[in-house]
matplotlib code that plots the C-alpha trace (Angstrom):
import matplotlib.pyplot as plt

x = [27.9, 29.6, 28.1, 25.8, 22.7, 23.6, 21.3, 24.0, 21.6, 19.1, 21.1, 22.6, 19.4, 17.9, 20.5, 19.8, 16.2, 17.4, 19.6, 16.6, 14.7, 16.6, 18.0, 15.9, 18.9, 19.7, 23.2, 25.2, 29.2, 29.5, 32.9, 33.5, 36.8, 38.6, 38.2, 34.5, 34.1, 35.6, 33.2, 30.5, 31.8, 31.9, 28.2, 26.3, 22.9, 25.0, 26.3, 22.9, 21.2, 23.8, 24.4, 22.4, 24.3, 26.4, 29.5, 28.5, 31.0, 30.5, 32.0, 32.4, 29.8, 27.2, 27.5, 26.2, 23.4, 22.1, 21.6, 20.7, 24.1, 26.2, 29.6, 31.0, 34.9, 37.3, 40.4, 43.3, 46.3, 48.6, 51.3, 55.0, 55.8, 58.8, 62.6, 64.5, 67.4, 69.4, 69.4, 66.2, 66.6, 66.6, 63.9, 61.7, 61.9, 61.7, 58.4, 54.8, 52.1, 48.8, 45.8, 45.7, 42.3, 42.1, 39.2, 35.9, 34.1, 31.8, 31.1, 27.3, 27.2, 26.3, 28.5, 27.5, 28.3, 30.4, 31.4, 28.7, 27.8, 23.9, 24.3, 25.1, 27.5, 29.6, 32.8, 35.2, 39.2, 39.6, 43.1, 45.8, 45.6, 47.9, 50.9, 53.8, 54.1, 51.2, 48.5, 44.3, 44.8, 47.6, 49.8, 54.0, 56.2, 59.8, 62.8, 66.4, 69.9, 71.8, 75.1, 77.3, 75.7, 74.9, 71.5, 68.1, 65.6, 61.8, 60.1, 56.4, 54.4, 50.7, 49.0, 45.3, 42.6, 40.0, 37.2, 33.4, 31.0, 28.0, 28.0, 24.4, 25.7, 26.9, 26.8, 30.2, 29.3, 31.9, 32.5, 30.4, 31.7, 32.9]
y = [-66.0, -68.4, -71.3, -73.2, -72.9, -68.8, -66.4, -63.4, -60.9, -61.3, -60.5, -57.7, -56.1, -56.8, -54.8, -52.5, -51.9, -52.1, -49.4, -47.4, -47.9, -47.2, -44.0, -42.7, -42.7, -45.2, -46.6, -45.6, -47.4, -51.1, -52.1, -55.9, -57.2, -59.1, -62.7, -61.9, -60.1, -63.5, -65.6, -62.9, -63.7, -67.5, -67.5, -69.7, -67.7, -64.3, -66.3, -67.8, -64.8, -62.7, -65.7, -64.2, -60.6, -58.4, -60.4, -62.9, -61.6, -60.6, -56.8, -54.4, -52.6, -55.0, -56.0, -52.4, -52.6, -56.0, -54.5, -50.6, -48.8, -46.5, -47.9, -51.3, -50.8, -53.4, -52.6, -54.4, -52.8, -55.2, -55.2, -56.9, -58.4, -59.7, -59.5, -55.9, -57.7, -55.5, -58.4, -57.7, -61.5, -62.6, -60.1, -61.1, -64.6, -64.0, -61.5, -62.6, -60.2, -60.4, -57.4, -54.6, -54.8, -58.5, -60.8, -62.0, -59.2, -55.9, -52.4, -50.7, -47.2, -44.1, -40.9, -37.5, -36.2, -33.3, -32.6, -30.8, -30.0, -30.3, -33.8, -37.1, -39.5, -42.6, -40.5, -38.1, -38.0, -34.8, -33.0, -30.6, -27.4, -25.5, -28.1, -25.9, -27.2, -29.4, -29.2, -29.3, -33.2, -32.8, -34.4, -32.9, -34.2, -32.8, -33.8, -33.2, -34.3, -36.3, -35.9, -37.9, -41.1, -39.9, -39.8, -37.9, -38.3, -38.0, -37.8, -37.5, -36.6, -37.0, -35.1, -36.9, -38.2, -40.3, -40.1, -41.4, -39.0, -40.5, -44.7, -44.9, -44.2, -47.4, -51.1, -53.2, -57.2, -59.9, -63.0, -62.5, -65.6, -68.8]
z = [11.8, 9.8, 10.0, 7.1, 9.4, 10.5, 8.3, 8.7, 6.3, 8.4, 12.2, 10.1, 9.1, 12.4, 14.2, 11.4, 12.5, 16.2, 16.0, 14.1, 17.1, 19.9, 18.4, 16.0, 13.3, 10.6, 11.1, 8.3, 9.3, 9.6, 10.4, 9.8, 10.9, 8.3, 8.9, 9.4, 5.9, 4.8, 6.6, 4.7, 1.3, 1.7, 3.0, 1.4, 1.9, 0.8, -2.0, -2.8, -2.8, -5.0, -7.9, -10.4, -10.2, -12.3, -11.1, -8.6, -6.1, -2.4, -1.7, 0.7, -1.6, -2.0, 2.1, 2.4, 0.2, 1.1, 4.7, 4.3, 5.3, 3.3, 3.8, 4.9, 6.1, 6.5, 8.3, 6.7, 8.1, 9.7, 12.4, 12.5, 16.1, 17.0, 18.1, 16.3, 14.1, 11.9, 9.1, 7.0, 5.4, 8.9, 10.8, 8.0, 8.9, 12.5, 12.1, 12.8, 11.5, 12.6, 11.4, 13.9, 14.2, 14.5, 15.9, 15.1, 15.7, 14.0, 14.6, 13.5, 14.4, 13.0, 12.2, 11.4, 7.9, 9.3, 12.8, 14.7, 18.7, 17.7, 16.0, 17.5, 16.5, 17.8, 17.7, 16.6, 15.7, 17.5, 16.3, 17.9, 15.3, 17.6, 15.8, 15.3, 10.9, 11.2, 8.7, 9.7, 10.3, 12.9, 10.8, 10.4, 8.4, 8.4, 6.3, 6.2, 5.2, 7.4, 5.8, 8.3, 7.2, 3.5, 3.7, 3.6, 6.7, 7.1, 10.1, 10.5, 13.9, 14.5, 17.2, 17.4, 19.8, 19.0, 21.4, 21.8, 22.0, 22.1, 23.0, 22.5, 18.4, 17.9, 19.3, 19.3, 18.1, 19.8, 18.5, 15.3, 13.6, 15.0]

ax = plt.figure().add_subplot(projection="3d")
ax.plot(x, y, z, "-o")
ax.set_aspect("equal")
plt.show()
C-alpha cells in the first residue's frame, strides 16, 4: 500500500513466502503497475530503510532485492485514445494517453527459465513458426515503395498467443495502493 501506516516490504515478502508454500517454487517475476512502483518509491518505510545506500534511490532493482525475486517489471507503454484527425497539431491536442497496463494493481508469479512441458510456469507467449517471412518470434516486417504517393512503406505482422499454463504460478494483487 501507500499509505504512511502500510508496511509494503513486509506484504511483499509475505506473498513471497506464500507463494513458496503453496507451490513449492520461489516466485521469480513481480510485475508492479506504474503508479504502484511510484507509490513504492515514495514509501517512507522503503525510503527509510534504503537512506544509507549507494544512491539512496528506490529501483526496479533494489524492489527486487528487498523482497527475494529476480526481476521487478514495470510496464510503461502507453496508449493514445481519441477522435482520428489528419491535423497532427490538432490530434495531439485532442489525444488522451493513459498506460496500457494501468491500475493499482501487481503481479507475483513464477516463470520457467526456458520453455519446457516438465516445468511449470504462469504462462507462455506461444508463436505461429509456420509465418510465411516471419522470424522464430512471429514477427514480419515487409517494406516497399509506394511510388504513387512518393514514398516508402513498412508494414509489420505479429502472429502470437499469450496463454496461462499453469494459474496456480502466479497470484494477480487488485487494488494494491490506494
Amino acid at each position: 500500500g501507500n499509505a504512511p501506516a502500510s508496511d509494503p516490504l513486509s506484504d511483499l515478502s509475505g506473498w513471497v513466502v506464500s507463494f513458496r508454500e503453496l507451490t513449492g517454487y520461489a516466485p521469480n517475476r513481480l510485475v508492479l503497475m506504474p503508479y504502484v512502483m511510484n507509490a513504492l518509491k515514495n514509501h517512507p518505510d522503503l525510503i527509510d530503510r534504503i537512506k544509507y545506500t549507494q544512491r539512496g534511490v528506490v529501483t526496479e532493482d533494489l524492489v527486487a532485492s528487498l523482497i527475494g525475486v529476480e526481476k521487478v517489471l514495470v510496464p510503461y507503454a502507453t496508449e493514445s485514445t481519441g477522435p482520428q484527425i489528419n491535423d497532427a497539431v490538432d490530434q495531439d491536442a485532442a489525444a488522451t494517453y493513459s498506460f496500457i497496463a494501468g491500475g493499482k494493481t501487481a503481479f507475483l508469479g513464477y516463470s520457467a527459465p526456458s520453455p519446457s512441458l516438465m516445468t511449470p510456469t504462469c504462462g507462455y507467449t506461444f508463436t505461429w513458426n509456420g509465418y510465411v517471412g516471419g522470424n522464430s518470434a512471429g514477427v514480419r516486417i515487409k517494406s516497399f515503395r509506394m511510388e504513387h504517393i512518393a514514398s516508402d512503406r513498412i508494414e509489420g505482422a505479429m502472429t502470437y498467443a499469450q496463454k496461462v499454463v499453469a494459474p496456480e504460478m502466479g497470484i494477480f494483487l487488485n487494488s494494491v495502493i490506494a
